[in-house]
C-alpha positions as CSV (number, residue, x, y, z in Angstrom):
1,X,2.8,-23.1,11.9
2,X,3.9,-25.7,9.3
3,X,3.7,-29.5,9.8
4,X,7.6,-31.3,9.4
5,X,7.8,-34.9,8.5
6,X,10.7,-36.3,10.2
7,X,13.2,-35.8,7.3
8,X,12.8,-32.2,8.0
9,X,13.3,-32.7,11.8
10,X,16.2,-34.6,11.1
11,X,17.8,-32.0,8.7
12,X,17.5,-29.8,12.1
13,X,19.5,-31.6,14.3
14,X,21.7,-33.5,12.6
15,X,24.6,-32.8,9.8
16,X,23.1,-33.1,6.3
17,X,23.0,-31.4,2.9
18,X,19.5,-30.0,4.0
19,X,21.0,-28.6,7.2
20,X,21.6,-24.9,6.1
21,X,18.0,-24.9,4.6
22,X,16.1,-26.6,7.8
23,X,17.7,-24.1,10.0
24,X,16.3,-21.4,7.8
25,X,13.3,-23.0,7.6
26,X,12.9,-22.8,11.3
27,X,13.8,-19.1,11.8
28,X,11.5,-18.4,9.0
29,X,8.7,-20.6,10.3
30,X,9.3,-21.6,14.2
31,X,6.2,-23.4,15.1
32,X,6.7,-27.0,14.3
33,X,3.8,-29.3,14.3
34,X,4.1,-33.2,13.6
35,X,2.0,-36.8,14.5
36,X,3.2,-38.6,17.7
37,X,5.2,-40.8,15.0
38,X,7.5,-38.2,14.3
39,X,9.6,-39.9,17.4
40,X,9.7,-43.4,16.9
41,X,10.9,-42.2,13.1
42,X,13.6,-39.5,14.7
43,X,14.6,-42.7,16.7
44,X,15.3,-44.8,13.9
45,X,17.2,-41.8,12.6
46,X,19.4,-41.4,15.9
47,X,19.6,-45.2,15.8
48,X,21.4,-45.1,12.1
49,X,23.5,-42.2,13.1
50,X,24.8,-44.6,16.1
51,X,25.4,-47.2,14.3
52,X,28.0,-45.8,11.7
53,X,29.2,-44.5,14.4
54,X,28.1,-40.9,13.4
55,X,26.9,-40.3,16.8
56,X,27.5,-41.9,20.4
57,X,24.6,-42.8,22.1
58,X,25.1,-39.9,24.5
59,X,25.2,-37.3,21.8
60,X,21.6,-39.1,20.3
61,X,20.4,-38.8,23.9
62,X,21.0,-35.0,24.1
63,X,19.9,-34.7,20.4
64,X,16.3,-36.7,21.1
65,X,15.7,-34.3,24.4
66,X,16.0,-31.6,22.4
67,X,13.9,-32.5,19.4
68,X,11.7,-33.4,21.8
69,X,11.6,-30.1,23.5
70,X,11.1,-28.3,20.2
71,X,7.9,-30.0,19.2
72,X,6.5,-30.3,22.8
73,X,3.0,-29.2,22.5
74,X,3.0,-29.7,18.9
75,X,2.8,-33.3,18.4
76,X,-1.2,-34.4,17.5
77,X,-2.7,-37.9,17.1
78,X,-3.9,-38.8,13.7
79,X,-7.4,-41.2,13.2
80,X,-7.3,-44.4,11.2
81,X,-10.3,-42.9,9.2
82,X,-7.6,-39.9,8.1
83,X,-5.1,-41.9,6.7
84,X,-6.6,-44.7,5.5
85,X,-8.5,-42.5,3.4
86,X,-5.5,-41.0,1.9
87,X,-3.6,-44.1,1.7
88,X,-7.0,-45.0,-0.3
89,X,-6.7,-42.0,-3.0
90,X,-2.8,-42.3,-3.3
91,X,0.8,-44.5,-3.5
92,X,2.0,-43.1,-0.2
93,X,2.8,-45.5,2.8
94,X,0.2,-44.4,6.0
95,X,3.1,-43.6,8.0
96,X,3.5,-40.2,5.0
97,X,0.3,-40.1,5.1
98,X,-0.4,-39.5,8.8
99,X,1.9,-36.0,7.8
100,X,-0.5,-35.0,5.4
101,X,-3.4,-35.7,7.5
102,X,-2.0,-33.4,10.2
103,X,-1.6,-30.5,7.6
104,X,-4.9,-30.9,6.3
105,X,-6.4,-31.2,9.9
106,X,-4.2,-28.1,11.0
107,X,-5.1,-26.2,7.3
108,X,-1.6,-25.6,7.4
109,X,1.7,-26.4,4.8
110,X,3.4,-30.0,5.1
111,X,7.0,-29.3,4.7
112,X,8.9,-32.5,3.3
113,X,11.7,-33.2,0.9
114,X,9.5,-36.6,0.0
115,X,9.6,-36.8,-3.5
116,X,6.4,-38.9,-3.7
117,X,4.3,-37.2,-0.5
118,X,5.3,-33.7,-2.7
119,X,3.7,-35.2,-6.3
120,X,0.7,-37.0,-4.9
121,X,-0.1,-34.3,-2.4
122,X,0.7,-31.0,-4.4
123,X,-1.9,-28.9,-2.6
124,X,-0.5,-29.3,0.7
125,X,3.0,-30.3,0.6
126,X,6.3,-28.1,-0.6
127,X,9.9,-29.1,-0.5
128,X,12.7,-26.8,1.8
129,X,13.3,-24.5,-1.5
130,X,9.4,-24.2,-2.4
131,X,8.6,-23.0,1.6
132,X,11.8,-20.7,1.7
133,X,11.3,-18.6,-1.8
């Protein structure tokens, strides 16, 4: 199991540069785990994709179902008391930092392309090449 912040989620379903690598990712490593805001994040994605008219709202539709069926039963609720406290000891936004938490609650990799989550939280998190090689 690997914790994906929504970039990576993202890279799954949609067409991006990180594609290719997210799909790997996921044959290599198929259990996905993420915090409930993964969703409201993928929705903001959808949402952009929609509006430059990248995707109707049909096709974001069909592409929210089936993110959502891939992280059914892996989504977990994150405590103020874990974030805040690494929002405390870093210069990364709680909403990063409720991915981290998750990692470190699941003792488990976080899996981002984040350049700031991936220097502040070394220990835990590794980029799409890192994980792969």
């Amino acid at each position: 199991m690997i914790v994906a912040d929504t970039n990576i989620i993202s890279y799954l379903f949609l067409p991006t540069a990180y594609s290719e690598k997210a799909s790997r990712l996921y044959l290599q490593e198929a259990e996905w785990a993420a915090p409930s805001l993964w969703r409201s994040e993928f929705r903001n994605v959808l949402a952009l994709y929609i509006r430059q008219q990248i995707l109707s709202l049909s096709q974001a539709l069909a592409i929210q179902e089936e993110a959502e069926a891939l992280m059914v039963d892996h989504e977990f609720s994150i405590t103020a008391m874990q974030v805040l406290t690494l929002t405390d000891s870093s210069h990364c936004s709680a909403y990063d930092c409720e991915f981290v938490a998750l990692a470190k609650q699941l003792a488990v990799k976080l899996v981002t392309e984040d350049k700031k989550i991936l220097r502040e939280f070394p220990e835990i998190a590794r980029s799409l090449d890192d994980f792969l090689t």
